[in-house]
C-alpha positions in Angstrom: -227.0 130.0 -15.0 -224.1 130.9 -13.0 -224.5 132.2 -9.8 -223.0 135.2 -7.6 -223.3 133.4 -4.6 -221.0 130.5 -6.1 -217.7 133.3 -5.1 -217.1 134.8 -1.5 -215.5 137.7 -3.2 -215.0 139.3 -6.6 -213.8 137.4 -9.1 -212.3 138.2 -13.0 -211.6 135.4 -15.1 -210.6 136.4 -19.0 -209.3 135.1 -21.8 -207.7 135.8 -25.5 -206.7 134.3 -27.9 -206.3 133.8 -31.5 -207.3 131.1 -34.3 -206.3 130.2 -38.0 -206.3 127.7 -40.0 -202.8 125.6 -40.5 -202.4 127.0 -44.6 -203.5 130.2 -43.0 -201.3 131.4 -40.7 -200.2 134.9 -41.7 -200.9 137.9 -39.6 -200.4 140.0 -42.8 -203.8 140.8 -44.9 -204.0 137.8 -47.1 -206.8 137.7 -50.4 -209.9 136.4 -50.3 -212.6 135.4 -52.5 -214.9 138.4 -51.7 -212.4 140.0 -53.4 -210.9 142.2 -50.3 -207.3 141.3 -48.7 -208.8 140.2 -44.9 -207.0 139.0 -41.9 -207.2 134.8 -41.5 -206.0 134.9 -38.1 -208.9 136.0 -36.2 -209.1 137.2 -32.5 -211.3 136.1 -29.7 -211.8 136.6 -26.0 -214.3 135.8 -22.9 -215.0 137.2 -19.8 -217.2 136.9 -16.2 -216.9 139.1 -13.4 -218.7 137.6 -10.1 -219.6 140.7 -7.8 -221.0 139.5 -4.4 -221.9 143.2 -3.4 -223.8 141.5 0.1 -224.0 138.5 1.7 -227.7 138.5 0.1 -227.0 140.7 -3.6 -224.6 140.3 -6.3 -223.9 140.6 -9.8 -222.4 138.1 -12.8 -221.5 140.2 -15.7 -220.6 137.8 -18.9 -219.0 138.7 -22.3 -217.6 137.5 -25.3 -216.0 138.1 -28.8 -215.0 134.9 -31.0 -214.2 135.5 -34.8 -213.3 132.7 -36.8 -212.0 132.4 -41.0 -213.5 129.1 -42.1 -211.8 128.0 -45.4 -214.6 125.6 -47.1 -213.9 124.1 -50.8 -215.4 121.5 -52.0 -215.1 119.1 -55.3 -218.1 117.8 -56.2 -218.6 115.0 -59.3 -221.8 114.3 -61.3 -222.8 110.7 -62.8 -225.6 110.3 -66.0 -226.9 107.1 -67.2 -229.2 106.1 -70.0 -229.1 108.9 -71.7 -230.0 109.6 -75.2 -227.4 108.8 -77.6 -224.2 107.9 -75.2 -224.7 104.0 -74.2 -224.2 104.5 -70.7 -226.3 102.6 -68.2 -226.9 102.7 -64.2 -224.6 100.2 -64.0 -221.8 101.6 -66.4 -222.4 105.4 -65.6 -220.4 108.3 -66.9 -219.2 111.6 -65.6 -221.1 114.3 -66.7 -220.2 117.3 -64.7 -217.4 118.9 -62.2 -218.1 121.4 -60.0 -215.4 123.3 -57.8 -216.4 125.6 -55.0 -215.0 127.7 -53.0 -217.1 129.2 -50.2 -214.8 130.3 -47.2 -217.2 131.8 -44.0 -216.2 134.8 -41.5 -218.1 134.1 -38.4 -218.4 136.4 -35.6 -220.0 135.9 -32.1 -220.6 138.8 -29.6 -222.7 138.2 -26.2 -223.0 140.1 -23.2 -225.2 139.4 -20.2 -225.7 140.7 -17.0 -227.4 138.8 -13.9 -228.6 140.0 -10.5 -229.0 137.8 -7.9 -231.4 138.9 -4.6 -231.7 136.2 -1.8 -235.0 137.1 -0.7 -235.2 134.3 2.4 -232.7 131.5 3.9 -234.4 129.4 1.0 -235.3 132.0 -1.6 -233.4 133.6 -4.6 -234.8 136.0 -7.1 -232.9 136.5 -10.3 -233.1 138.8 -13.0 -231.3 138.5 -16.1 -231.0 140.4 -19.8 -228.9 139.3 -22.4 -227.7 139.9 -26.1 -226.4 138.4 -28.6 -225.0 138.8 -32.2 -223.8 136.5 -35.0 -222.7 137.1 -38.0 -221.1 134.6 -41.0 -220.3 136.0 -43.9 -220.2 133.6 -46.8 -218.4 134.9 -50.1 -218.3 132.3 -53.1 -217.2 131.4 -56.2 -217.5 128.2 -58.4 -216.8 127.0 -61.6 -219.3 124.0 -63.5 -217.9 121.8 -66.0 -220.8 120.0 -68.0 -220.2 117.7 -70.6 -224.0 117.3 -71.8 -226.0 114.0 -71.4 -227.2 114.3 -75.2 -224.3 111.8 -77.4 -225.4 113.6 -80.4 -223.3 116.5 -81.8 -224.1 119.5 -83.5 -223.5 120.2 -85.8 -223.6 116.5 -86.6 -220.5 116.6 -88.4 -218.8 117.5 -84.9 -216.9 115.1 -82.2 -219.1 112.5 -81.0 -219.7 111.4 -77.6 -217.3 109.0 -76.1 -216.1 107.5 -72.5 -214.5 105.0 -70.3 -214.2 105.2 -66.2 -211.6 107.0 -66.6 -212.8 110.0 -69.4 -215.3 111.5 -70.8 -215.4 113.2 -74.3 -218.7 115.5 -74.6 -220.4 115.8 -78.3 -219.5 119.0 -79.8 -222.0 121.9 -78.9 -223.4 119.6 -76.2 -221.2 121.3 -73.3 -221.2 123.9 -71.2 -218.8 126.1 -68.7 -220.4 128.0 -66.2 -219.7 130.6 -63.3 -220.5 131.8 -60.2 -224.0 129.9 -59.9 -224.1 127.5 -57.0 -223.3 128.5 -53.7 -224.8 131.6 -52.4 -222.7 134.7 -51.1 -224.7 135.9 -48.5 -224.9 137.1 -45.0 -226.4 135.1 -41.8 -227.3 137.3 -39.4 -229.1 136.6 -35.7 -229.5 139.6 -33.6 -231.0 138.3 -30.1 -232.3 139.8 -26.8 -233.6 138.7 -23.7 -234.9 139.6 -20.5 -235.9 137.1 -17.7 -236.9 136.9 -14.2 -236.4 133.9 -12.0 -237.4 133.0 -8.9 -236.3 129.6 -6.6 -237.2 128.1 -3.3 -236.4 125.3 -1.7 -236.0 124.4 2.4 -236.0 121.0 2.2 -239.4 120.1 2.0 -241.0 122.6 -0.4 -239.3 123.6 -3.8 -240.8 126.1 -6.0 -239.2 127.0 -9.2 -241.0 130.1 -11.3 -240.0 132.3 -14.1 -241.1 134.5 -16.6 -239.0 135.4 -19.8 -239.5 137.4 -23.3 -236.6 137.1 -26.4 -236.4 138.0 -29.3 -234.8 137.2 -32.6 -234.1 138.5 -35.5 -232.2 138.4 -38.7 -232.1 136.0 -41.6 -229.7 135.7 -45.0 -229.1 138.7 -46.9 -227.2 139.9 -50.2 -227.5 142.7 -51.9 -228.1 145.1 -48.4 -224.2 143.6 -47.7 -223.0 145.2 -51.1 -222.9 141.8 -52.9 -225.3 139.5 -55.6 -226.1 136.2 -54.6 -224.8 134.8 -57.6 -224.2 135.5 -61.2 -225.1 133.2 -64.5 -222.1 133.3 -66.4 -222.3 131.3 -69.6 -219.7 130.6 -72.2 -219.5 132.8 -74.8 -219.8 130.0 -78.0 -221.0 126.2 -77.9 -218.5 124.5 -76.6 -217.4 120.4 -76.4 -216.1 119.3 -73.0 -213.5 116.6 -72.1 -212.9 115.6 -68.8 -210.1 113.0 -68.2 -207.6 111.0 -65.8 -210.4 110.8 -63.6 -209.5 109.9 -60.3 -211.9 109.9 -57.0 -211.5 113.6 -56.6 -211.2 115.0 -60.0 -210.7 115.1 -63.5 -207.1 115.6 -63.8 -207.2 117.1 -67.3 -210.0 119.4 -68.3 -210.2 120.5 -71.8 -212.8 122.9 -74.0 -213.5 122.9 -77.8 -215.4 125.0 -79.6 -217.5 124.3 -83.2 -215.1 124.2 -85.2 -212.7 121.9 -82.6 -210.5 124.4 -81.4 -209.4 124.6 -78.2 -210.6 127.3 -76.0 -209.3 128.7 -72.9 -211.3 128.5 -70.2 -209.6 131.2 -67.4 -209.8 133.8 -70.0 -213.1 135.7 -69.0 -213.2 137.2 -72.6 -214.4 133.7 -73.5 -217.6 134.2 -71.4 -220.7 136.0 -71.3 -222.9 137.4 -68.5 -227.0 136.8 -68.6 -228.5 137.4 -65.3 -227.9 138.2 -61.6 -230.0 137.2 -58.5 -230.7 137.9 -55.1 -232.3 136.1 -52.5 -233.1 138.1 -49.0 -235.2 136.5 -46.9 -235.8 138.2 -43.1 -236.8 136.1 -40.8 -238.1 137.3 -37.2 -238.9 135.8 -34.2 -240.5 136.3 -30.5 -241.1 134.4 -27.2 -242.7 134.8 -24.5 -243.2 132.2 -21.6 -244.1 131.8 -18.4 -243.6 128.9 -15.8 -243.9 127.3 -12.4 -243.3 124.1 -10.7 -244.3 123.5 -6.9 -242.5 120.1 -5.2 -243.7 118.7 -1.6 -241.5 116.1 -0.1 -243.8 113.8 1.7 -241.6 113.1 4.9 -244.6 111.2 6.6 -245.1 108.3 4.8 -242.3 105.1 5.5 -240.7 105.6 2.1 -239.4 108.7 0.1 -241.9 110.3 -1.6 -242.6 113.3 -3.3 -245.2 115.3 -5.3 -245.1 118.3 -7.7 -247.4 120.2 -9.9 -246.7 122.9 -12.4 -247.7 124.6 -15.4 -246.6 126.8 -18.6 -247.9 129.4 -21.0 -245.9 130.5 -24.2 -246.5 132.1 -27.2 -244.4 132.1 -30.1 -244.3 134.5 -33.3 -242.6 133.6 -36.5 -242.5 136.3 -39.7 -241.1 135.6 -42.6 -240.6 137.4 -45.7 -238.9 135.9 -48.6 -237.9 137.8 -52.0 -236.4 136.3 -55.1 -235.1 139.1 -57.4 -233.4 138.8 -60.9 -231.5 140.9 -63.7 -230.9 141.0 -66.7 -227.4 142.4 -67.6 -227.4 144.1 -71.3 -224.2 145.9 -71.3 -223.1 149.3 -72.4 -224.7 149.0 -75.0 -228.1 148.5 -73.2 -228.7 145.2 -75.7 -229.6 141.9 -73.4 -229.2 140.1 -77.1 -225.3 140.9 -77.9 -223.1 139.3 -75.4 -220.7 141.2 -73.1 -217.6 139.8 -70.9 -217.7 139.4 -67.2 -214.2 140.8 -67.3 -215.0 144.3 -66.0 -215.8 142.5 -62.8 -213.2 140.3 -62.5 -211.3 140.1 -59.6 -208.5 142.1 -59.0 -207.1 140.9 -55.2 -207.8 137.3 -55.2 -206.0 136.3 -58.7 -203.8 133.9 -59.5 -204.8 132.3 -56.1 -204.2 128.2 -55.4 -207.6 126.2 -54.6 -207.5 122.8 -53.6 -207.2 120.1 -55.7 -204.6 121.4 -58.0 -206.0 124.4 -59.3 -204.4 127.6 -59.0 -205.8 131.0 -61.3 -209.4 130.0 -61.7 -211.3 132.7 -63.6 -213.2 134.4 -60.8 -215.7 136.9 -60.8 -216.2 139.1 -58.0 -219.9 139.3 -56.9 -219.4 142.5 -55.3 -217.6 144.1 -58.0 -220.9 143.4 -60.3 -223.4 144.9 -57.5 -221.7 147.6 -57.4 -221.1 148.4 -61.4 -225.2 147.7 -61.2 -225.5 150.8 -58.9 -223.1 152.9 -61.0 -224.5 151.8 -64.3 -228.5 150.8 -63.7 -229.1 151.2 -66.9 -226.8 148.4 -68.1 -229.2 146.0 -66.2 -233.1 145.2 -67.0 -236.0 143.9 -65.8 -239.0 142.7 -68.3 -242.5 142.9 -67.0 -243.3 139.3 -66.8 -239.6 139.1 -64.5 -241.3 141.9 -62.4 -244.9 140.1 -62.1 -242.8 136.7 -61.1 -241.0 138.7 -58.4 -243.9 140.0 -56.5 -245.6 136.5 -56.6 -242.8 134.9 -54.8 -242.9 137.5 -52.4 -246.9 137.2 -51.7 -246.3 133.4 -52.0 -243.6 133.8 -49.3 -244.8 136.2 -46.7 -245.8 134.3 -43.7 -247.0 135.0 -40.3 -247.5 132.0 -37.4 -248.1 132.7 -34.0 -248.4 129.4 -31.8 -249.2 129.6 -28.0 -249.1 126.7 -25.7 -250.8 126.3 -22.1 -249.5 123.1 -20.4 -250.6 121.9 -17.0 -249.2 118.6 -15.0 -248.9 116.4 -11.9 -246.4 113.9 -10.7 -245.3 111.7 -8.0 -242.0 110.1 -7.1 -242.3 107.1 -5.1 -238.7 105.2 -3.7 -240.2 101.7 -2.6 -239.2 98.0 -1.5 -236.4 99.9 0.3 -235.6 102.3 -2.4 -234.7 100.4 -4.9 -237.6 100.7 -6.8 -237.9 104.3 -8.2 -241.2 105.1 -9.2 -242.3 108.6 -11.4 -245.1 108.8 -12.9 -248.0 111.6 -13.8 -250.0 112.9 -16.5 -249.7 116.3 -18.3 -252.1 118.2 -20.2 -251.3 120.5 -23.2 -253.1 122.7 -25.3 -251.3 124.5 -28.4 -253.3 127.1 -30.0 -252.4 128.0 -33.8 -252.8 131.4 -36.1 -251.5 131.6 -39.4 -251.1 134.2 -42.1 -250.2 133.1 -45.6 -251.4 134.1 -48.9 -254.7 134.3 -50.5 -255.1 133.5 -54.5 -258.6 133.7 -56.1 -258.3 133.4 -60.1 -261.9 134.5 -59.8 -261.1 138.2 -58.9 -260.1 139.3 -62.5 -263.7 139.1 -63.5 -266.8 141.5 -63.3 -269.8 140.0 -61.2 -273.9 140.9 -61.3 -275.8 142.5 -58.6 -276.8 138.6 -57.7 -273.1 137.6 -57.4 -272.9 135.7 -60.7 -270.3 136.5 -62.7 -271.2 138.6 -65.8 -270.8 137.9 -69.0 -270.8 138.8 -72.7 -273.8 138.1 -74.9 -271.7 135.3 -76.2 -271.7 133.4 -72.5 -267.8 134.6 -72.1 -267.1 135.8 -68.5 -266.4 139.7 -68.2 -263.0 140.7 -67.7 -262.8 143.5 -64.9 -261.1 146.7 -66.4 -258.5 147.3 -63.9 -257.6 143.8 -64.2 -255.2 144.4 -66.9 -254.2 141.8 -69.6 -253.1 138.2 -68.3 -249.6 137.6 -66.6 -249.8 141.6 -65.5 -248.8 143.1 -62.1 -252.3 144.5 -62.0 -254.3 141.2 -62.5 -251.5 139.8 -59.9 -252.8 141.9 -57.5 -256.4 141.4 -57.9 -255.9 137.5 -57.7 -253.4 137.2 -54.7 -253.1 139.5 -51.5 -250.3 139.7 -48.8 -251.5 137.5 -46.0 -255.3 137.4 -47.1 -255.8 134.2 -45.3 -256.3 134.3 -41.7 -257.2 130.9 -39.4 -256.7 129.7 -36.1 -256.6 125.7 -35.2 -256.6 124.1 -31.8 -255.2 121.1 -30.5 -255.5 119.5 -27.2 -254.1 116.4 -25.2 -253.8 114.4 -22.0 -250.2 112.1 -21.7 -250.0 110.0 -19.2 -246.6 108.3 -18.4 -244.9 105.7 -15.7 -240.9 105.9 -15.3 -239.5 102.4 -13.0 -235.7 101.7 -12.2 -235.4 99.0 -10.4 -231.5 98.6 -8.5 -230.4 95.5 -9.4 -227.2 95.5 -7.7 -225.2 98.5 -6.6 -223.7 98.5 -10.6 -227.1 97.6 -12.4 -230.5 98.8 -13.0 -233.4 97.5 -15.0 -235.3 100.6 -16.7 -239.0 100.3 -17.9 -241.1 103.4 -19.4 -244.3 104.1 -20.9 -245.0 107.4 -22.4 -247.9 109.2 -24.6 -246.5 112.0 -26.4 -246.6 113.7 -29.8 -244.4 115.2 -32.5 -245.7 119.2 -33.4 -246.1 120.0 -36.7 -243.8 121.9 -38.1 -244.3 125.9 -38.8 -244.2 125.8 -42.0 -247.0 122.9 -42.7 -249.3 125.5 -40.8 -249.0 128.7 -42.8 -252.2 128.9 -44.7 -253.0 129.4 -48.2 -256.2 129.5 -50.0 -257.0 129.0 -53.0 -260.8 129.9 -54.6 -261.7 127.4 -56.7 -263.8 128.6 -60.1 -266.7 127.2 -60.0 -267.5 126.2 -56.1 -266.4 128.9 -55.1 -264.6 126.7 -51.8 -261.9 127.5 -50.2 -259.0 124.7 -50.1 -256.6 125.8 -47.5 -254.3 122.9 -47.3 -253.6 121.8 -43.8 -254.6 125.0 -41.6 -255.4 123.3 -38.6 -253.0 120.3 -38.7 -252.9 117.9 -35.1 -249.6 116.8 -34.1 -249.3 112.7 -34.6 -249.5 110.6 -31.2 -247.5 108.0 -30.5 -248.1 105.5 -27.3 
């Protein structure tokens, strides 16, 4: 928005500088929980160069770099009542689980822009403008889950039984659980943006006339896997295990303790003492584009005995969204390629961010380095698996997530600004008239498709009155029957909604030091995107479709 015309001659302003955190102040390499030694003092710097090149032409060129290390932990405690077999209650709850998670970010923020400004007339500039834009935060994580089971039976039955106060709880034996590296997400935001726009302004006192036309666009989204780590692992322990959770406090359990069958105690940052079962990513891309057009045209009405003013104007837009979603899993089976005998998480443990202090107390947790595990997946595919059914559930959440909404908008208003009983009563008021146009793309699922039909359109069927299963349809719960009964953005429809909103704006001056305010408006709230993506559904024996919500009206409020 800044201007070249604001400077009489060129002018640089800059700056750098650098940021950390107050228990993060090295400038050495320091560990972190992606595993990798990074730096945790992280650089930035600005810049804008105003270039008058005329009295009538010049240039702002704008940049910047800002990176940032975020440390984020939390300590997060979990309350049951009335559960089977323990006596609590909702008014004498107990703690059931403690989580600790450590999720530190890396953000980084590139822009550059460059604006030309032409003064066309006395009154008139024309500006042109392009700009881009990056950000990037890179989230690692780790976490470790202590469950004490809300079942106060133990088994075997001849185990511990369940026991607690407010300030312990003693889980049954077997009823426990230790887990790693499942909540949080390491992943990747991205947002890569450009944009062009044109702007023109004029205004000699009695006519102002703002217009503009501008196209951006955005895309990016989380990611996992393409950045060389999983999402997150489900890391079990290896054996049934009892756990006790004591001198609780309002930020922990001071004293954590694990048992095994037999009452033993087992130690809980040896990764021998756990097993891994399954891997996961999550990518979803998301994309969008604008492009909008506007103008308003203002008359100041110097003939009438009191300031007053009118002004028109109107807008076009339209807006894509895409969006792609993908939930994808593995089995891990080891070296030995056998999913049903357990094997360690220790070949990727951590090797640079060991014996490490967290907050709260804890110092040496038993982490497990995400990318480490991707990357021993890529060496070693066949140590990993996929059933069929896992494969056929995949590709449904994709279909079921692949969405496509374009929305464009065409607005048109009029206003006047009146200044009466000797200005001080200010009067706006006008009307404005909006039409939004929807198209949506989401998937279609018809149950019906697996099955043969007659010349007539009736479904066949076997001399026993059963329906005909197509051949290619394969057996139930298969990829190929998946994709006869759901297709990638089968459902198509367009809704439109329309308006006229009136509204009346009064202050009223008081005094010099208070004003009386009065308003009445018509508006509306839009929908949001993702109550207009479609998806049908066929039903069996109507054969209509139910597309929940494909050509939703925004709610009106006067």
């Amino acid at each position: 928005s800044k201007s070249s015309f604001e400077r009489k001659s060129a002018q640089l302003r800059y700056s750098v500088s650098l940021a950390g955190i107050d228990s993060r102040l090295s400038l050495r390499p320091e560990p972190h929980v992606s595993d990798r030694l990074i730096y945790k003092v992280r650089p930035s710097a600005n810049f804008d160069y105003t270039l008058p090149v005329t009295r009538d032409f010049g240039l702002v060129i704008t940049g910047q770099i800002q990176d940032r290390f975020v440390e984020q932990q939390r300590s997060r405690r979990e309350y049951s009542a009335a559960t089977a077999g323990t006596g609590a209650s909702v008014d004498r709850p107990f703690l059931s689980g403690y989580q600790v998670i450590s999720v530190p970010r890396l953000t980084a923020r590139q822009s550059a822009a460059i604006k030309a400004d032409w003064r066309a007339t006395p009154s008139g500039v024309l500006s042109f403008s392009i700009e881009r834009s990056r950000f990037v935060a890179d989230r690692s994580n780790a976490s470790i889950n202590f469950t004490t089971g809300t079942n106060g039976t133990p088994t075997p039955a001849t185990g511990s039984a369940f026991a607690f106060s407010d300030t312990f709880t003693q889980g049954a034996t077997g009823r426990g659980g230790v887990a790693l590296m499942n909540l949080g997400a390491s992943v990747v935001h991205k947002l890569d943006t450009g944009a062009v726009s044109v702007r023109y302004r004029f205004d000699n006192g009695t006519w102002r006339v703002v217009a503009g036309l501008g196209w951006s666009h955005a895309g990016g989204g989380y990611y996992d896997t393409s950045e060389g780590r999983f999402r997150t692992l489900a890391i079990t322990m290896l054996n049934p295990v009892r756990v006790t959770l004591g001198d609780i406090t309002t930020v922990r359990p001071q004293t954590i303790r694990v048992f095994d069958n037999s009452n033993r105690e087992v130690d809980y940052y040896d990764l021998k003492n756990y097993r891994l079962n399954t891997a996961a990513s999550t990518p979803r891309p998301i994309d969008d584009g604008l492009t909008n057009g506007k103008i308003d045209v203002r008359r100041t009405l110097a003939s009438l005995p009191f300031p007053a003013a009118v002004q028109v104007g109107g807008l076009a837009r339209v807006k894509v969204r895409e969006v792609r979603r993908e939930q994808i899993n593995w089995t891990y089976n080891g070296p030995d390629g056998n999913a049903a005998t357990p094997d360690s998480p220790a070949p990727f443990g951590m090797t640079k961010y060991v014996n490490q202090p967290e907050y709260y107390g804890f110092r040496g947790l038993p982490w497990v380095s995400l990318y480490t595990a991707w990357e021993g997946m890529k060496a070693n595919p066949a140590h990993w698996s996929k059933t069929p059914a896992q494969m056929v559930t995949e590709e449904q959440f994709r279909l079921n997530n692949s969405e496509r909404l374009e929305e464009g908008v065409r607005a048109f208003y009029a206003q006047t600004e009146l200044g009466l009983l000797r200005n001080r009563l200010k009067v706006l008021t006008g009307i404005r008239y909006e039409e939004t146009t929807a198209r949506g793309e989401g998937v279609s699922y018809d149950p019906t498709a697996v099955f043969g039909r007659d010349p007539d359109g009736t479904f066949a069927h076997t001399p026993a009155g059963a329906r005909i299963r197509k051949p290619e349809a394969g057996a139930a719960g298969s990829m190929e029957e998946l994709r006869l009964m759901r297709k990638d953005r089968g459902t198509r429809v367009k809704g439109t909604y329309d308006g006229f909103y009136p509204s009346v704006h009064l202050t009223y001056h008081l005094k010099d030091n208070f004003l009386l305010r009065g308003a009445y408006a018509k508006t509306y709230g839009r929908p949001d995107f993702t109550n207009l993506i479609p998806n049908t559904t066929i039903d069996e024996t109507d054969f209509e479709d139910n597309v929940p919500d494909p050509d939703q009206t925004p709610g009106r409020i006067n």
